[in-house]
N, C-alpha and C positions, 0 to 999 in steps of 0.2 A: 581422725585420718580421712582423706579424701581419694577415692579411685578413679578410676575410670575404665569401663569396658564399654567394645565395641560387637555387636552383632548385626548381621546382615538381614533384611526383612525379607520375609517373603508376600510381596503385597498382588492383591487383585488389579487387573485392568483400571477397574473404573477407579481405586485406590490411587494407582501409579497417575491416572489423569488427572485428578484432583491435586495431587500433591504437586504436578509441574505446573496446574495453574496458579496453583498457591504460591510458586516462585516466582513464576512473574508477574502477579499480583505484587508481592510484596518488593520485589525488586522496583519498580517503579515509585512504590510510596517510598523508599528507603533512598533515590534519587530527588523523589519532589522534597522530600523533607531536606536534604543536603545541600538542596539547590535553597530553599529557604533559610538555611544557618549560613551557607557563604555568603548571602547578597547581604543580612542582616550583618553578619562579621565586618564585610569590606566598607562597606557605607560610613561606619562608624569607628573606624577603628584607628583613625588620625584625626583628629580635632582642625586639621590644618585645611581639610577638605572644604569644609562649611558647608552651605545647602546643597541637595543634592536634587536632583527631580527623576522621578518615573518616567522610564523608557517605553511604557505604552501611551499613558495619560499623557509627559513629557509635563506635568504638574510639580512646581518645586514643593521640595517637604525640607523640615526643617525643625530643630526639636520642638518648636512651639506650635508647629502647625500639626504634627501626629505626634503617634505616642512610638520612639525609637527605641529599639534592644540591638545593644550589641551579640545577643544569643538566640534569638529567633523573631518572626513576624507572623508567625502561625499561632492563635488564640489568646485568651487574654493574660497581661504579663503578671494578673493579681489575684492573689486568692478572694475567696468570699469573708477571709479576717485579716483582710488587708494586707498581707506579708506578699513581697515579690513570688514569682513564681521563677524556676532553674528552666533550663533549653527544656529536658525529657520533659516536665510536666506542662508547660507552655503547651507542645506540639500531643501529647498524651490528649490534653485536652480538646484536641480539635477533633479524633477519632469520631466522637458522633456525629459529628458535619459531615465527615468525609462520607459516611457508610449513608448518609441523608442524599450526599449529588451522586456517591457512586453505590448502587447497592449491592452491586456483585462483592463491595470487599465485606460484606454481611455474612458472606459462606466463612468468610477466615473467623478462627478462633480472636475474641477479642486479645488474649494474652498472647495470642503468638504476635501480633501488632504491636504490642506493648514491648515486647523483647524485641522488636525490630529496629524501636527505638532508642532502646539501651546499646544495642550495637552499634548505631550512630552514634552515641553518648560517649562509647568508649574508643570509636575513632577518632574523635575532635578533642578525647584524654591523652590520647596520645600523640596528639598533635600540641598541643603545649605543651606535652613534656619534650617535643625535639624530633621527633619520631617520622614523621614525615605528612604532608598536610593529605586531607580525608579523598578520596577521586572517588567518582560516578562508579559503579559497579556494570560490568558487561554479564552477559548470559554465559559465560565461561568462569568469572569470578564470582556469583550470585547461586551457590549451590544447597544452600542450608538455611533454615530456620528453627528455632527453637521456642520449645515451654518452660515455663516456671517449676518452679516444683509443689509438689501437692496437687499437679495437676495428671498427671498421668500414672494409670495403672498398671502394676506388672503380678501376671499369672503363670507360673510354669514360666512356657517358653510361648505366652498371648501377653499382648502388650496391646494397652488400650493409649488410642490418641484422642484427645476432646474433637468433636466435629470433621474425624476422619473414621472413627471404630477401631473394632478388635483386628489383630493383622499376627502371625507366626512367625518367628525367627527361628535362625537357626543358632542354638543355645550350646555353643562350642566352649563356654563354661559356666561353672554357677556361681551367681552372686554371694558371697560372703552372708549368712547369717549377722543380724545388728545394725547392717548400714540402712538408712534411708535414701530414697529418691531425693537426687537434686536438682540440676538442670536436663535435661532432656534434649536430642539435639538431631534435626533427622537430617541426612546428608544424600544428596544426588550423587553417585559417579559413575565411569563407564559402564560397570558390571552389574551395576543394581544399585539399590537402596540401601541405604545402612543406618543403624540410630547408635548413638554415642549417649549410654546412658554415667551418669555422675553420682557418685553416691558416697555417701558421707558418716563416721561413724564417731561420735564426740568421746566414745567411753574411751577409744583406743587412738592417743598422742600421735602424734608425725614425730617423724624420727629425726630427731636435734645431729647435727652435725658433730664431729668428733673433734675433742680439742685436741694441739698441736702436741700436748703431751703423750695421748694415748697413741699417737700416730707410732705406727710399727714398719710398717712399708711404704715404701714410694716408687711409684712409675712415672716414665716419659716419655712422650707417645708422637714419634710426630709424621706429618700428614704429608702424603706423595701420593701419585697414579699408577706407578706399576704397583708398588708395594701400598695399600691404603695406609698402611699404622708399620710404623716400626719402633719397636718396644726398648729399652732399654734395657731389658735383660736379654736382649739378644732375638727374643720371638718377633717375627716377621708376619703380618698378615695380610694376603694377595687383595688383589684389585680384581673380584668378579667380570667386570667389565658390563654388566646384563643388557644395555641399551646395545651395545658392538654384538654380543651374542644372538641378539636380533634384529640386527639391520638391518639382514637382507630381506627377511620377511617385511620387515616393513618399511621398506623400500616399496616395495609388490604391491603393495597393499595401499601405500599413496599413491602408485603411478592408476591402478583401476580404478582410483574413486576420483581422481582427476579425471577422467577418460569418463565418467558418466553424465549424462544429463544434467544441467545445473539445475537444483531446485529440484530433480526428480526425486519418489521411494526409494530407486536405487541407489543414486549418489546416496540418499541420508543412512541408507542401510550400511555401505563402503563406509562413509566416516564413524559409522558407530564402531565396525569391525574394526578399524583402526584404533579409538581410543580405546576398545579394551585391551588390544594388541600395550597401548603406552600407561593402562592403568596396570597390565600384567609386570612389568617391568618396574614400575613403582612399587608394586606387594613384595615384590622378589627384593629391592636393596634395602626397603624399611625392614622385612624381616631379615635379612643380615647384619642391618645396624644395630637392631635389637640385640644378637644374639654378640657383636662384639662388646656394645656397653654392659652386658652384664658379665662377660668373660674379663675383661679388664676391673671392673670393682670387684669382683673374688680375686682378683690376682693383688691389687695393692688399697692399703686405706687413703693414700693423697696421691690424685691423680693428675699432673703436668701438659696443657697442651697450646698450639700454638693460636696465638692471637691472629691471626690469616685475614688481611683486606681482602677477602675474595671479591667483593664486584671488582675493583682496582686491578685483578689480576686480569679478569675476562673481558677488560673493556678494552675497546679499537684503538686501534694502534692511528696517531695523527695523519691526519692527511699533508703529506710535502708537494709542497710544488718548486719549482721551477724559475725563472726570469720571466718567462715566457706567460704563466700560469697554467700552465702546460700540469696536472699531477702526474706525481713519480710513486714506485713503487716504495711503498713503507712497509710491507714485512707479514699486510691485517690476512692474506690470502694463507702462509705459513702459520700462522698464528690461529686460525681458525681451528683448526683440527684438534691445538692445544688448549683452548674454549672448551670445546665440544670433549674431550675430555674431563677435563676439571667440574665441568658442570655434573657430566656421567659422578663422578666420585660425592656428588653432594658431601663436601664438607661441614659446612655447616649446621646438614641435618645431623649428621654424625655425631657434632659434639652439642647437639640440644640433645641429644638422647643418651649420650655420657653427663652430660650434666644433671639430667632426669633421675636415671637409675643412680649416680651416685647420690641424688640429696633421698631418693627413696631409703636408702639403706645407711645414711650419715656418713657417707665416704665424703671426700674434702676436692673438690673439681676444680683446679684453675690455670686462667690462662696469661702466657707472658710472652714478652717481645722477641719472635723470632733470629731477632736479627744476629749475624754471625755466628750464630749456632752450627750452621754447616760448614764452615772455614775453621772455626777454632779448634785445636787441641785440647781435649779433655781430660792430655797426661801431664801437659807442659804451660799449658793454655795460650799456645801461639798461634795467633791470625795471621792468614794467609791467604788468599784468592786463591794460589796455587796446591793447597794442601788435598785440594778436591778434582777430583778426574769424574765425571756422571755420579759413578755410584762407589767409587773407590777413594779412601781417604788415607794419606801416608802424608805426616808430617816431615817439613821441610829441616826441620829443626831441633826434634827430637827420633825422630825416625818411627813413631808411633804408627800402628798401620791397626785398618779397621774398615770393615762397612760402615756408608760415609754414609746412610741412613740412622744405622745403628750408633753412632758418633752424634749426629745431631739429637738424638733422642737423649741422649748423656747428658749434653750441655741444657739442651730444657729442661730435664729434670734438675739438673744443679741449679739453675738461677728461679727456678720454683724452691727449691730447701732454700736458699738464698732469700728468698722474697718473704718467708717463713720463719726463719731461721733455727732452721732446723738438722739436726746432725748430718753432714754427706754419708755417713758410712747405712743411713736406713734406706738406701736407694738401691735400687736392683739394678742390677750391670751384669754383664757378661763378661767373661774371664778372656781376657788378651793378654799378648804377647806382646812387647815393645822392641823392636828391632833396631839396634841403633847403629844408627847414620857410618856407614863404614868410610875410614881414613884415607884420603886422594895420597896414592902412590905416583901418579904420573901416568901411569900404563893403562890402559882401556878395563879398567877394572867395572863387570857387568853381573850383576846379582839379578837374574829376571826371576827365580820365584823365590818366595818369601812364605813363611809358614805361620799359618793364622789359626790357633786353635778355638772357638768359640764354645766349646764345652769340653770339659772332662775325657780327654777319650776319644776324639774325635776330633781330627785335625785336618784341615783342610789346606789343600796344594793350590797356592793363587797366585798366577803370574799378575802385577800389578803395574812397576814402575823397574825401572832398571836403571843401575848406579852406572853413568859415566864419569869418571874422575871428581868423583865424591859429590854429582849432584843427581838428584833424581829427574828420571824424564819418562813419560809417562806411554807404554810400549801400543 
């Protein structure tokens, strides 16, 4: 089994100095080297191209004139028994050059170098798998480096780092007896320092996911901004809001640090106030997403959620123009605001940490195609654009009435047992009422409330739609 905990350091000055040099130390070799696998990639990677020449020298090269890789140009491409060499060990090997023309990177751990390399390694892995191609790192995405394992000690709550020393955390739980040290991983952000220790324990299995037979329960969960998750058994659960909860503050708090001296102590002290201000807002919805993924795996063992293009939802709206070329309004200035929500509700982060906790504990996580789930009837299965009013859902056709949250949550969880197949009757739903479509007499016949009981006992008064001559319209 593999873990992972995180604890905050508590580090010395000349500690805290060392380790931001060590960043951007490492940040620029983790550029040079990527700027050396792109030009070695592009050179070579169409046969169509042929000779090519140096932009300083402006000297043609050509495979007979050097020796070409299409995976680096940094050290030599062959071992001492003659077998090619991969990109990591190519550019691995040039490490004692580099610490020869620059000696300052002689203060860094040789390993932490080495792991600097393997992170390029595995962003250029997942650039062939499809993933998206490797970019330059800024001092805002360049926040962490890591060791190996076997390379660092842990005492109590003192944790030794090679060519940094002993340093205290604060030990807000204890490691598991059995596991060992695996990767090591120290991290910059607003509030401080934190290390992300890895540990590993072979005697005790990862937990196998649960086959479709022993499945007992099933949920379907799906995803809004007033309501985050609406369940299919009827539980609702709100939308904190935490970025809106402090806007204003930070609001405040951008307008004084703009208002400072550019380049002064002050300005840099206003921005740091600020990012803790936006890393406090971060702790806050990571720990609620925590606390929903594991409240929904004790509620079902197969859990349903939507497959959501969210960049596709938060991207601008096209620019129109005119005859004239004149631009016209398209809608991006309304539209912002619902960005800026969506964003607030991180979905996405939501269902990597549903998907987390359920493979931690072998619950079954999956996602399927939105589509018409919010229009369909889940009593009669009739689409309709008009079956849905915001958040009120009254079928045109069977008269089925229901929160249109709660409704959508219904049909993803079906077309998950669907995708499965697996019995409908082990899916959690909430107990409705069906109200059927009353008979056109002719006469202004108007039914404005309707009664929706969503539990045992407890009946709820909901003006929703009102009958004029046997059609609904929505009040």
């Amino acid at each position: 089994m593999i873990l992972a905990y995180k604890y905050k350091l508590r580090v010395s000055s000349f500690q805290e100095a060392m380790m931001s040099n060590w960043l951007s130390m490492l940040r620029s070799h983790y550029n040079f080297c990527l700027r050396d696998r792109i030009e070695a990639y592009e050179q070579v990677k169409s046969p169509k191209l042929g000779n090519y020449s140096d932009l300083k020298t402006k000297a043609e090269f050509c495979p007979l004139t050097c020796s070409i890789s299409n995976k680096s140009q940094l050290g030599s491409p062959f071992k001492k028994s003659g077998k090619k060499r991969n990109a990591l060990e190519m550019q691995s090997s040039e490490l004692p050059f580099l610490k020869k023309a620059r000696p300052w990177y002689k203060n860094i751990h040789s390993t932490v170098l080495q792991q600097n390399l393997r992170r390029l390694e595995k962003a250029f892995a997942n650039f062939f798998d499809g993933r998206g191609y490797p970019k330059f790192k800024t001092r805002q995405k360049f926040k962490s480096f890591s060791y190996p394992p076997n390379q660092v000690k842990l005492e109590n709550n003192k944790i030794y780092l090679p060519s940094i020393g002993w340093m205290r955390f604060f030990k807000s739980r204890n490691i598991p007896d059995g596991f060992n040290l695996k990767t090591v991983t120290i991290r910059s952000l607003a509030d401080g320092w934190y290390v992300s220790i890895r540990i590993e324990n072979k005697d005790i299995p990862q937990s196998k996911s649960k086959d479709v037979k022993e499945i007992k329960t099933v949920m379907g969960c799906d995803l809004g901004i007033k309501k985050l998750l609406a369940l299919s058994n009827g539980e609702l659960i709100e939308n904190p809001q935490f970025e809106k909860r402090l806007s204003k503050r930070k609001t405040i708090r951008q307008r004084r640090a703009s208002r400072k001296k550019r380049g002064s102590s002050n300005q840099r002290k206003a921005y740091a106030k600020l990012a803790r201000l936006d890393q406090k807002i971060v702790n806050q919805r990571e720990d609620y997403q925590w606390k929903i993924a594991h409240h929904l795996v004790r509620l079902a063992d197969f859990i349903v959620l939507e497959d959501l293009n969210i960049q596709g939802m938060i991207r601008k709206c096209r620019a129109k123009q005119d005859e004239n070329g004149k631009f016209l309004k398209n809608g991006q200035s309304a539209k912002r605001a619902l960005n800026r929500l969506i964003r607030d509700c991180s979905w996405g982060n939501l269902t990597e940490k549903i998907e987390s906790v359920a493979a931690k504990f072998g619950s079954i996580c999956l996602k399927v195609n939105p589509k018409f789930t919010s229009q369909k009837c889940s009593h009669c299965g009739h689409i309709q654009k008009e079956n849905r009013n915001k958040e009120r859902f009254l079928c045109l056709n069977c008269g089925f009435l229901a929160d249109a949250d709660v409704q959508a949550s219904i049909n993803i969880g079906m077309k998950g047992l669907k995708t499965l197949g697996i019995s409908p009757s082990k899916l959690l739903m909430v107990n409705q009422k069906v109200t059927p479509k009353p008979e056109s007499t002719g006469s202004r016949n108007r039914e404005k409330s309707v009664l929706l009981e969503t539990e045992p006992g407890n009946p709820q008064q909901l003006s929703l739609f009102e009958w004029v001559n046997g059609e609904a319209i929505p009040c």
